[in-house]
C-alpha positions, 0 to 999 in steps of 0.5 A: 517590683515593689508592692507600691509599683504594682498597684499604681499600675493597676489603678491606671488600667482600672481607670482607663478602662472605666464604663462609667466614662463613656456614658457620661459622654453621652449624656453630656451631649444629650444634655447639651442638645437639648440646652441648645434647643431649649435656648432656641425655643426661649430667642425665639418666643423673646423675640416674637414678643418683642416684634409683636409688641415693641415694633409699631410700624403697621407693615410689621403687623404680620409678621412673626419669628418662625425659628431661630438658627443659633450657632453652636458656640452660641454666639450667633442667632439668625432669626427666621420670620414669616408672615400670614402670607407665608402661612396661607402659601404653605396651608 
């Protein structure tokens, strides 16, 4: 074996047994997570303010955007609303 052929092996093994790689994982879902849940708390406030003040039938008057269920491809959200009646039912 070559001077050459040997130490291509050896980056190979020092790559495939890196312990920064695993870690990064790890912050890349974290990271993730948290993106998810931050883009929640943004649709729902959003669209809390858009019923509060766009929609102008008085039957909507109560009602509210309690939370937001959004997929993981972040394709689809499925807004959850409530109203004072929910609140007083639950209080």
């Amino acid at each position: 074996m070559s001077k050459r052929e040997s130490r291509r092996g050896d980056r190979s093994s020092a790559e495939a047994s890196d312990p920064f790689e695993e870690e990064g994982d790890d912050d890349a879902q974290q990271a993730a997570g948290h993106r998810h849940a931050r883009l929640q708390q943004i649709l729902r406030e959003e669209l809390g303010a858009l019923v509060r003040d766009e929609l102008s039938d008085p039957r909507l008057d109560e009602v509210m955007v309690t939370s937001v269920e959004l997929s993981v491809d972040y394709r689809n959200a499925r807004p959850v609303l409530g109203g004072a009646r929910d609140a007083a039912v639950a209080g």
